[in-house]
Each structure stands twice: as structure tokens, then as C-alpha cells.
SEGUKE-619307 format. One record per residue (C-alpha): residue in three letters; x, y, z. Coordinates in pm, whole numbers, padded with zeros to 5 digits, always signed. Example, Ala and Ser with C-alpha at 12.3 -4.5 7.8 and 13.67 -1.06 7.14 Angstrom:
REM residues 2
ala+01230-00450+00780
ser+01367-00106+00714
END
This chain:
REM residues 530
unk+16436+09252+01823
unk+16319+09013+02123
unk+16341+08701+01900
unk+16002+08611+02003
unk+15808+08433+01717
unk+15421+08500+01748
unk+15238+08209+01898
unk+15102+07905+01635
unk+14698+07992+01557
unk+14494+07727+01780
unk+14318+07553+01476
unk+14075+07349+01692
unk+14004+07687+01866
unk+13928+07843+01468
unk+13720+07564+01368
unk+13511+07660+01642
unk+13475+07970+01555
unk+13404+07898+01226
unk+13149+07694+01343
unk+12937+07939+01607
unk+12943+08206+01363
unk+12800+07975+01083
unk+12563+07826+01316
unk+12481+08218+01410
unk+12426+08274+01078
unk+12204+07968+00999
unk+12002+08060+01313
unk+11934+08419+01184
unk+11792+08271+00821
unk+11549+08122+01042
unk+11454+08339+01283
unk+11490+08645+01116
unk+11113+08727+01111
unk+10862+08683+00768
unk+11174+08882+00529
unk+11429+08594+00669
unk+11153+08329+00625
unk+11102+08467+00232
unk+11460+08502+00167
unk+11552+08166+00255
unk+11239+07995+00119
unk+11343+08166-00221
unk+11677+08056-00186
unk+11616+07703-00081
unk+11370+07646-00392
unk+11622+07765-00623
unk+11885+07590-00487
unk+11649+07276-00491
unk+11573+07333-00824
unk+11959+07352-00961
unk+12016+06999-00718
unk+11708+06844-00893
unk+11835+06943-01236
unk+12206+06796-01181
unk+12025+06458-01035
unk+11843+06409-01312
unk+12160+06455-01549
unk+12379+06211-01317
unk+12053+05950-01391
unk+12087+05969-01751
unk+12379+05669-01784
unk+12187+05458-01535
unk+11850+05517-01765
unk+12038+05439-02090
unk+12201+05134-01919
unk+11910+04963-01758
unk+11691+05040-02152
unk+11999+04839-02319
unk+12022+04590-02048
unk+11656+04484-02064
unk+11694+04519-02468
unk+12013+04263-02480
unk+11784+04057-02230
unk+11499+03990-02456
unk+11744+03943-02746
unk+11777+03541-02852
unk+12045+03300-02855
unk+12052+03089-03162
unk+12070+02707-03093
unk+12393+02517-03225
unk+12460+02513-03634
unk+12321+02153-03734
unk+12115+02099-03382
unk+11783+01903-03381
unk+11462+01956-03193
unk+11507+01916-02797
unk+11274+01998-02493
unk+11452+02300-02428
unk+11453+02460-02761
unk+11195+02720-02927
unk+11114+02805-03292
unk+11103+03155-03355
unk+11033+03418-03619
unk+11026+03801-03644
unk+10675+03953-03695
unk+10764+04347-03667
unk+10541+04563-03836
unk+10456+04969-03766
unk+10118+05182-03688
unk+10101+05485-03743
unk+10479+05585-03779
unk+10517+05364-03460
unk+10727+05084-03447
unk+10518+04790-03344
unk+10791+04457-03234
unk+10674+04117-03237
unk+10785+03755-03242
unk+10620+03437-03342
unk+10654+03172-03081
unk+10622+02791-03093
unk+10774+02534-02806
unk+10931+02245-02931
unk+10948+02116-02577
unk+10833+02178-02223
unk+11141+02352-02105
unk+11159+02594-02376
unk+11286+02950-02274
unk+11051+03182-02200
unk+11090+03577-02267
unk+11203+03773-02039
unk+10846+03944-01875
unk+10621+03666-01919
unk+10589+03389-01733
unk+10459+03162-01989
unk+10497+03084-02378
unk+10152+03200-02545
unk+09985+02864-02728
unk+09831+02883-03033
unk+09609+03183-03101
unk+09732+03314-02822
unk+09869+03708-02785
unk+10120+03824-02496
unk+10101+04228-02529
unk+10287+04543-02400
unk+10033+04742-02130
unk+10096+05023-02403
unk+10001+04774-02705
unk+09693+04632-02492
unk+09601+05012-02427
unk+09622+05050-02825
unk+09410+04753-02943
unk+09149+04791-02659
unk+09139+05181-02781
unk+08927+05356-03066
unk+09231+05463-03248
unk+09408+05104-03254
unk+09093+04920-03447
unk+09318+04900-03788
unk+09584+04730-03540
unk+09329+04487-03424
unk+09254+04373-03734
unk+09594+04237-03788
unk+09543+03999-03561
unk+09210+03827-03609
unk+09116+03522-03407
unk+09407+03611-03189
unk+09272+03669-02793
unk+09524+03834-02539
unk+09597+03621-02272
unk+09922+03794-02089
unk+10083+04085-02023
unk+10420+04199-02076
unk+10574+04291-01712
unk+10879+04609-01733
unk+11154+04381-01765
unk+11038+04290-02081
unk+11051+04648-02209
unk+11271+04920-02268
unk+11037+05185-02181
unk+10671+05210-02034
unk+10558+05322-02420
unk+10720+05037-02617
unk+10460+04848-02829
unk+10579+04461-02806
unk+10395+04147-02871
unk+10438+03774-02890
unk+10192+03537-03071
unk+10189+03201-03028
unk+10143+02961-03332
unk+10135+02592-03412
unk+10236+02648-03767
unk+10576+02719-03766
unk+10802+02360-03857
unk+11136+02395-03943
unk+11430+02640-03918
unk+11430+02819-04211
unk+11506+03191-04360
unk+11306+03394-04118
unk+11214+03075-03890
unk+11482+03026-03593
unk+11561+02754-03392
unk+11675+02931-03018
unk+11797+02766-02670
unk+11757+03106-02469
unk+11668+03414-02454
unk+11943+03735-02327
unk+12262+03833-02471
unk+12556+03965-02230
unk+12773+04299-02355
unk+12944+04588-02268
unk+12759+04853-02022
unk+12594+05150-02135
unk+12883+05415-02202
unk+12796+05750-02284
unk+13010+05912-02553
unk+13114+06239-02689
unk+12765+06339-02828
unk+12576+06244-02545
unk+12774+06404-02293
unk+12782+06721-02481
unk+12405+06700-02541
unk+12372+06723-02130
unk+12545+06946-02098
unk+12359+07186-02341
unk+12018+07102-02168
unk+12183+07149-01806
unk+12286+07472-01896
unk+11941+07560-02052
unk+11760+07488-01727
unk+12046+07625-01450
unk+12065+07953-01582
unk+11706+08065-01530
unk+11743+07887-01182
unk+12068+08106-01128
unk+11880+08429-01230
unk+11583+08349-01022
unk+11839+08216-00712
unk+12062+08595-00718
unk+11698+08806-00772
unk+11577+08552-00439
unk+11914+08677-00247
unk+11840+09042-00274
unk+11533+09026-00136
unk+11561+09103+00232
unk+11910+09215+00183
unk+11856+09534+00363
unk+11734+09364+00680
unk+12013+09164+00696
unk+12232+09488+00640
unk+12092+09629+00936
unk+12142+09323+01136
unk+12492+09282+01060
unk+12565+09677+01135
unk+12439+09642+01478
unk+12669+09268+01532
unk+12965+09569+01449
unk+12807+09781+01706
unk+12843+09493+01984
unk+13239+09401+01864
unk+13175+09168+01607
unk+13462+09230+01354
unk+13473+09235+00967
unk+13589+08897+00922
unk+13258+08737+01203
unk+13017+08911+01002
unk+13149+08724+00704
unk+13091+08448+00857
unk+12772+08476+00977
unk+12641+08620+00622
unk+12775+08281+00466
unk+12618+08093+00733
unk+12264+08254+00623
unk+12386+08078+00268
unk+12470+07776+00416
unk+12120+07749+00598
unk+11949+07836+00265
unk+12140+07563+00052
unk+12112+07301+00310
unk+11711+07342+00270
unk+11771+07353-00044
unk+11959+07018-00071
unk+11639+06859+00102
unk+11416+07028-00178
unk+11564+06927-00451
unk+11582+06562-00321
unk+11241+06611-00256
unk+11148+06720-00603
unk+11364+06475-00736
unk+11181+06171-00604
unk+10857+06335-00668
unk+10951+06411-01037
unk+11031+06020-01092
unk+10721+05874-01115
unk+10513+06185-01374
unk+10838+06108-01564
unk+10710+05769-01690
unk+10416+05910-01900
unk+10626+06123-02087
unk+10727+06001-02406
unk+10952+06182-02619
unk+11031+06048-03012
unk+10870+05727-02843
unk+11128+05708-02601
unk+10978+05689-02261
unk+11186+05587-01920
unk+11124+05371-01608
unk+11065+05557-01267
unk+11343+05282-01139
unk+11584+05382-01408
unk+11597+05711-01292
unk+11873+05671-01005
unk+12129+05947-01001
unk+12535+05792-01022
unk+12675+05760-00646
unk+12962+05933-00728
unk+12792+06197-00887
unk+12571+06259-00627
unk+12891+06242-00379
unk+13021+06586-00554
unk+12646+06787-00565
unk+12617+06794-00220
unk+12933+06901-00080
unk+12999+07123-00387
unk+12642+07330-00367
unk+12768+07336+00040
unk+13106+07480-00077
unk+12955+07703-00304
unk+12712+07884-00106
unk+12960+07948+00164
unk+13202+08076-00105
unk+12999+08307-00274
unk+12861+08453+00016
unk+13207+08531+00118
unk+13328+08643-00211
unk+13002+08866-00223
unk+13092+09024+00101
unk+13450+09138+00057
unk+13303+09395-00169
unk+13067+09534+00121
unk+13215+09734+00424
unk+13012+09685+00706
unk+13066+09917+00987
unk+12870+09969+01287
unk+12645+10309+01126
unk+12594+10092+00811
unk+12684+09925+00508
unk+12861+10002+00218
unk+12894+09867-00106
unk+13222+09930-00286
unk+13164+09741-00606
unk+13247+09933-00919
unk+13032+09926-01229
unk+13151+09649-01427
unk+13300+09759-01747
unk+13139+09537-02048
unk+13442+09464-02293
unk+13342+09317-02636
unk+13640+09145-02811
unk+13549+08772-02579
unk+13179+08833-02624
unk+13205+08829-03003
unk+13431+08531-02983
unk+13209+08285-02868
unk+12936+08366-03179
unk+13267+08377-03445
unk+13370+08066-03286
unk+13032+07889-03274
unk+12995+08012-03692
unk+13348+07846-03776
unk+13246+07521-03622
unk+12917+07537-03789
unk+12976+07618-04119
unk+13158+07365-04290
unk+12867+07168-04197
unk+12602+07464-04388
unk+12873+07456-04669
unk+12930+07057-04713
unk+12619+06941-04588
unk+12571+06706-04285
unk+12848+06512-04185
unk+12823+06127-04003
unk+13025+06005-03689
unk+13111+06174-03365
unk+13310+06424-03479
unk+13010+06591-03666
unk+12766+06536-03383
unk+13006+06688-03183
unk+13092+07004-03411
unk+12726+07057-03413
unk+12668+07030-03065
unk+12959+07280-02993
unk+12882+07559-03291
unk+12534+07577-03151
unk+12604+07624-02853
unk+12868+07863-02852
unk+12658+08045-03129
unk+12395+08038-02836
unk+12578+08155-02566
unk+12754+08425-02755
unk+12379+08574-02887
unk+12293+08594-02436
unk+12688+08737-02401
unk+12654+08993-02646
unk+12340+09134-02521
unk+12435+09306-02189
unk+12685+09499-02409
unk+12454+09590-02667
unk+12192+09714-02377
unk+12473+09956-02252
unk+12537+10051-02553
unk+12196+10133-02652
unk+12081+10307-02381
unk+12427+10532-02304
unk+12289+10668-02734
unk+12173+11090-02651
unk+11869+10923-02898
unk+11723+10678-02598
unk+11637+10993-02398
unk+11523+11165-02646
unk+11106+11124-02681
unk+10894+10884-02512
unk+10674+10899-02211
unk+10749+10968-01831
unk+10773+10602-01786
unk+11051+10543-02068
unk+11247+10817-01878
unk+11263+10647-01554
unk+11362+10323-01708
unk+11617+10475-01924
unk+11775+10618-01686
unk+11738+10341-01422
unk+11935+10124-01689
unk+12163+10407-01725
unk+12260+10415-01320
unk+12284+10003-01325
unk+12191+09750-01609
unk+12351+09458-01401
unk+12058+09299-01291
unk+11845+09339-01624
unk+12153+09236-01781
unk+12110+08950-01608
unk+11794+08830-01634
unk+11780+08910-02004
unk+12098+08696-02058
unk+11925+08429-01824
unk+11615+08416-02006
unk+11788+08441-02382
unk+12002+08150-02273
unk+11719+07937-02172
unk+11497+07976-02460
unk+11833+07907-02674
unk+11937+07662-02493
unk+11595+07476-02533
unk+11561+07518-02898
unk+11882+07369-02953
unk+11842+07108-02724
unk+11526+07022-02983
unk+11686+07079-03285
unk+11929+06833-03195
unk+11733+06607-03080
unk+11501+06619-03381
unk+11847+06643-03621
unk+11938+06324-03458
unk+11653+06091-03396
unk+11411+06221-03720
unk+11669+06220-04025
unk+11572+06002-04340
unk+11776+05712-04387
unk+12001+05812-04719
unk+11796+05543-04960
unk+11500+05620-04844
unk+11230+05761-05044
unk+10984+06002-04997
unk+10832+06012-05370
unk+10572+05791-05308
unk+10382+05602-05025
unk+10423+05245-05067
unk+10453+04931-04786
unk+10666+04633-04829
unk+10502+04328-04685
unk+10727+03998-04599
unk+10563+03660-04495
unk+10770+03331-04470
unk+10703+02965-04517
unk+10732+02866-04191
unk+10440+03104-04123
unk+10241+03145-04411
unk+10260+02851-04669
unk+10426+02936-04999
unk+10063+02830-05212
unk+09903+03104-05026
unk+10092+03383-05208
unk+09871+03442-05455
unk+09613+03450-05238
unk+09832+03673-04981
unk+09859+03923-05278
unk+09505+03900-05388
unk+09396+04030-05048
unk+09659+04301-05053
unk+09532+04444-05366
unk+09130+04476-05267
unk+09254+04693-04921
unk+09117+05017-04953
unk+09379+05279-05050
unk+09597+05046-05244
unk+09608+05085-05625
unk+09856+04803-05726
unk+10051+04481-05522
unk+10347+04324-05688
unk+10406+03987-05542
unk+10785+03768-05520
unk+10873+03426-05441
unk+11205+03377-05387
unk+11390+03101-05296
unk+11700+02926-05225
unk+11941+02584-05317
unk+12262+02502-05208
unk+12419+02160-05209
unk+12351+01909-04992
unk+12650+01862-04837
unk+12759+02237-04752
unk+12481+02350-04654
unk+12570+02730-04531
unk+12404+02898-04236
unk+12118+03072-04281
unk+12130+03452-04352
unk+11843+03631-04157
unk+11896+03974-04413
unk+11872+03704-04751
unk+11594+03642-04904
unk+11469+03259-04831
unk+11313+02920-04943
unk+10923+02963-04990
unk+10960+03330-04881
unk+10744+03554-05032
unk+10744+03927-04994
unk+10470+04134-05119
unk+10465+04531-05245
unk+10200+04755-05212
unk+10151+05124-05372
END
């Protein structure tokens, strides 16, 4: 032996390398003539559609967050327990109703000074007779289909409009009326010093996250089939082109290179289109309302952090696959050859994600819907493992199927030739059936859960009958108008009875206790209709 070690590998001198041939390879998805062009078009709008989809997941704490911050901000803050009138304080008192199955919020409004707060939105109390609307609200009562609305508020003239961060969403209906009538603190009549409540941040928890994750992976796998059918197209091209780099002394491990370059140029377009159709999705995003939930286009910023990882990590991964894909092709100077195997479909994993997905699911079927996080999640979970393992089992079952003597046995020419051309290789219809199965799953569960969630009857309530409950305090309506109050209630058209009650409330004089907004108060007077 010479005792000669072999010399350190230059690594500036390899990151060089690394570099040319990647730049090679990004030039030749460029310039590779209308194919190239094509190819990397294909690949940079499915790459741009996968980077829109994860940007619009990494926005969903920021959207929740900014919804609760502006709902804390228009909450009140109650003056001090035995506190008089001052120039800074504001009588208050809920007037929420509902149209329609909507939820309609309001608040009665009266200054007891020229400094009183002012809700967040508006930059002005209403006076007397005097209505500060929602845009969606206005849209409503100036509308055809809001004229039973209107007539709630008779003699009442808008004067303002609610600006966003008054709102949660673009759809929320919100109104405050101004009034003169309203005198004293009372049960249902509030004495406040400001309006906005500080808490805890919007934290997403085990539900939610799961949730996205079920809808990501409902819209990335049809982008994933659609990005490996766009990669095959002008694949023999590129073949060709690589054979002849062999045929000038380009070796195994340069051609690599360049082929993942060729990725590389693809997802970097692809970065720039799904940033593009990310900003452009934004603002269409505000007129879509969903279980009257609706979103801001300035709520929909993607997490910094998050949107640290997408980039480098689509980078990483088009390099990577491109140079996973080519260890299993041999390209040599006369040509290229693939040395894949057929993959051999085993079963005992596919039918474990469908058993496993039923065990989760069916204590629920068997005990009936559970409450809490753990449930949610156990749903969440069993469907989507039952999901997943329905797409997983199907490239299986397609072998097996068409492998049967019985599939060739009748038909036409046509079911021949595609028998048999699933026979040779089912990969790629594999595929796309799997792709599309899980993305028509995926979005039904998505809306089951969604509708399981948001649309389930509270446990007391009933559904027997259709019948309105209809509460009016003193501070807003005198008690001596009750009668009347009822009176009126009972001639509306479609009402065949009203039940009115008074209730009231004494405590002695010197402990007097704080007043219970959910109890039933002095001179209040609540009114059933059937």
C-alpha cells in the first residue's frame, strides 16, 4: 500500500457544479421549444395551485383571530357596581332579534354625556330615531326581500354605516338604534364606560386543526394527480435530450442534475403562481358566505412562519423527486431505460385504514353523538380514515378485477384494448381514480362536518311547533304598554294565540344584588307567540 489517502472533495468546487447543471436544467424547461413550454406551464400551475391551497390553510388562525378580535372589540365594559350618571358613560340594552333563520344583532343606545364611548365602526352615537346599520343589513332593508325587516323599525331613518372593524365578517347583520327612552340601569338596561374587552388570541385546537387538514388533503390530491399526468407530458423529448448530454460525456449523476433542475424551474414558476392566485383569490373570497360566516380580504394573511416552510419545502421537493424519479431510469447515450418494476398492490394496510376509520366511528353510531374534543376529534379521524381507505382500496380492487379470465371475456373491440391496457399498467388510472375518489370524499366530509358542527339543534330545543318568544324591557318599552304590546302580537297575520308575562323583581334596600342580565327583571315583560 502507498499510504496515500485520496484527496478531500473540493465542496465549493461541488456546489458549483451543482449549480451549472441546475441552472442547465432550468434553462432547458425554458427553451426547450412549445413541448418544454407545455410541460413546465402544466407543472408551474399545479404547483401554484398546491402553494395557493397551503396559503390559504396557514391564513385560517389569522382569519379566526382578527373575527374574535373585532368581536371582543365591540363587546362592552360595564360601569362600576353602585356608579351614577357621568359624561363619559352610556345606557345600553340588547335588541337582537332574527330574519329569516338569520341572526340579526342590535343594541339600543342612549348618551348620558358628551364623551360617551362610541362603538367600535362608527364615528358617532345615533340620536333618537336614529339607525347605524351593517352595509349587509342596509343592503337587506333597502331590498325587496327585507320589507318584513323594515317594518320593525318604523319611524327609524338610517343615518350611518357600520365600517369593517365593527364586524366580524362582510355578511354580519348589526345595528344600533338610538333612543331617548331608556332611564335607568335596570334588568336588560346597562349602564357602560367603554366599549372592547381584552383576551387570549385566537388558538386553534384539536378539531380545527384536524378539520384542515381533511379539506387540504381534499384539494392537494387532485392537484397531485393533475401535477404527475403534467410531468409526463413531454417526457420523451426530454429523454432524447438527456441521451444525447450522455453522448457528449455528461455522466449519470449530471443528467440527474439537470432533470431536477427542469423541476426546480417548474416549481419556482410555480411559487410565483400560486402567490399570484393567492392574492387574486382574496378579494372574490369576501362574497362568499358559508353558514353566514363570511371573511375579510385583510384577514386572509398566511402565518410568516408558515409561509417560511412552503417555499423552501416545495423547492426541496421538486429537486428530490426528480432525483428519486430518476434513479429508476438508465440513461445511456442510445437511450433511456426505465427499470421500475410493477408495483405489487398488497392488501392487509389498505384494509386497515377503513377497519380503523369503522372502530373510531362506531361507538359514536352505537351511543349516539358525543360532546367535547375528544368526539369532534374521533369523528374527524373515523371519517377520514374511512375515506382514505375507500381511494386505497380501489387500485387493488382494479387489479384484481381486471387480472378475472371474465373481464376479457365479451365486450367490444374497445373494452379489449382497455382491458388489456390496464392489464400491462394500471398505475396511472390507479392514480387518478384514487385522486379523484379522494377528492369527492374528502369534500363530502369536509361538509358533513361542517354541517354536523355548525347546524345541530340545541338539546331543549323544540321542533314540534313554530312559536317566537318576544322580550321587551321597561327601560324600553313602558311596563303599561304590555297589554297593548300583546294585543298587537295577537292581530299579526299567522299568529293564532300570544301569552303575555310581567315579571318582576324586589330585594331589600340595603343589599341590593347586581343585576343578572339571564333573570328575568322589574317591569320586564316577555311575550309568546304560536
Amino acid at each position: 500500500m502507498s499510504g496515500r489517502s485520496r484527496p478531500a472533495p473540493d465542496r465549493g468546487h461541488t456546489a458549483r457544479r451543482w449549480c451549472a447543471d441546475l441552472a442547465m436544467g432550468a434553462r432547458f424547461a425554458v427553451t426547450g421549444g412549445r413541448e418544454g413550454w407545455i410541460r413546465t406551464a402544466l407543472t408551474a400551475l399545479g404547483v401554484g395551485l398546491g402553494v395557493a391551497v397551503l396559503l390559504l390553510a396557514a391564513s385560517v388562525p389569522h382569519l379566526l383571530n382578527g373575527a374574535q378580535e373585532r368581536h371582543r372589540a365591540r363587546s362592552v365594559v360595564p360601569a362600576a357596581q353602585g356608579a351614577g350618571p357621568s359624561d363619559r358613560s352610556l345606557l345600553t340594552a340588547p335588541a337582537d332579534t332574527a330574519f329569516r333563520d338569520r341572526p340579526v344583532q342590535g343594541r339600543i343606545v342612549m348618551a348620558e354625556g358628551p364623551h360617551a364611548p362610541v362603538p367600535p365602526g362608527l364615528s358617532r352615537l345615533p340620536g333618537p330615531g336614529e339607525l347605524a346599520v351593517s352595509p349587509a343589513l342596509g343592503d337587506l332593508l333597502r331590498s325587496p326581500a327585507g320589507r318584513l325587516l323594515k317594518d320593525r323599525f318604523p319611524h327609524l331613518r338610517i343615518t350611518a354605516t357600520i365600517r369593517d372593524e365593527g364586524l366580524t365578517h362582510p355578511g354580519e347583520l348589526v345595528f344600533y338604534e338610538g333612543s331617548d327612552a331608556l332611564r335607568r340601569p335596570d334588568f336588560g338596561v346597562e349602564r357602560i364606560t367603554a366599549f372592547g374587552d381584552r383576551g387570549e388570541p385566537f388558538r386553534p385546537g384539536a378539531p380545527t386543526v384536524l378539520l384542515l387538514l381533511v379539506s387540504c388533503v381534499a384539494l392537494l390530491v387532485p392537484v397531485a394527480v393533475f401535477l404527475a399526468t403534467a410531468v409526463r407530458f413531454g417526457g420523451e423529448r426530454r429523454d432524447r435530450r438527456l441521451a444525447a448530454l450522455r453522448l457528449v460525456g455528461a455522466d449519470r449523476a449530471t443528467t440527474r442534475r439537470i432533470a431536477a433542475g427542469e423541476a426546480l424551474a417548474g416549481a419556482l414558476f410555480g411559487l410565483l403562481t400560486g402567490a399570484a392566485v393567492f392574492l387574486a383569490g382574496r378579494v372574490p373570497l369576501a362574497g362568499i358566505s358559508l353558514f353566514d360566516l363570511g371573511v375579510f380580504p385583510s384577514d386572509v394573511v398566511p402565518d410568516a412562519r408558515v409561509t417560511a416552510l412552503v417555499v423552501p419545502a416545495v423547492l426541496l421537493c421538486a429537486v428530490g423527486s426528480a432525483l428519486f424519479t430518476m434513479r429508476r431510469v438508465t440513461v445511456e447515450p442510445l437511450g433511456v431505460t426505465r427499470t421500475a418494476r410493477p408495483p405489487r398492490r398488497r392488501l392487509w394496510w389498505r384494509l386497515l385504514l377503513p377497519a380503523a376509520g369503522v372502530a373510531l366511528l362506531l361507538p359514536r353510531a352505537i351511543g349516539g353523538p358525543g360532546s367535547g374534543d375528544a368526539a369532534s376529534v374521533r369523528l374527524i379521524l373515523g371519517t377520514a380514515l374511512l375515506l382514505l381507505g375507500v381511494a386505497a382500496v380501489l387500485p387493488w380492487l382494479l387489479d384484481a378485477v381486471v387480472a378475472r379470465p371474465a373481464a376479457t371475456g365479451g365486450g367490444s373491440q374497445s373494452w379489449h384494448l382497455a382491458v388489456r391496457r390496464l392489464q400491462l399498467s394500471s398505475t396511472a388510472a390507479a392514480r387518478s381514480v384514487s385522486g379523484i375518489t379522494v377528492a369527492v370524499a374528502g369534500a363530502i366530509a369536509v361538509q358533513m362536518l361542517l354541517t354536523g358542527s355548525l347546524s345541530l339543534p340545541d338539546a331543549g330545543q323544540t321542533t314540534t311547533a313554530a312559536w317566537t318568544e318576544v322580550d321587551a324591557y321597561d327601560g324600553a318599552v313602558p311596563t303599561a304598554r304590555a297589554g297593548q304590546m300583546s294585543s298587537l302580537l295577537r292581530a299579526a297575520p299567522g299568529v293564532r294565540t300570544a301569552h303575555a308575562l310581567v315579571a318582576g323583581h324586589a330585594a331589600p334596600a340595603r343589599r341590593q344584588p347586581a343585576p343578572d342580565p339571564a333573570a328575568a327583571g322589574e317591569g320586564e315583560a316577555p311575550s309568546r307567540t304560536r
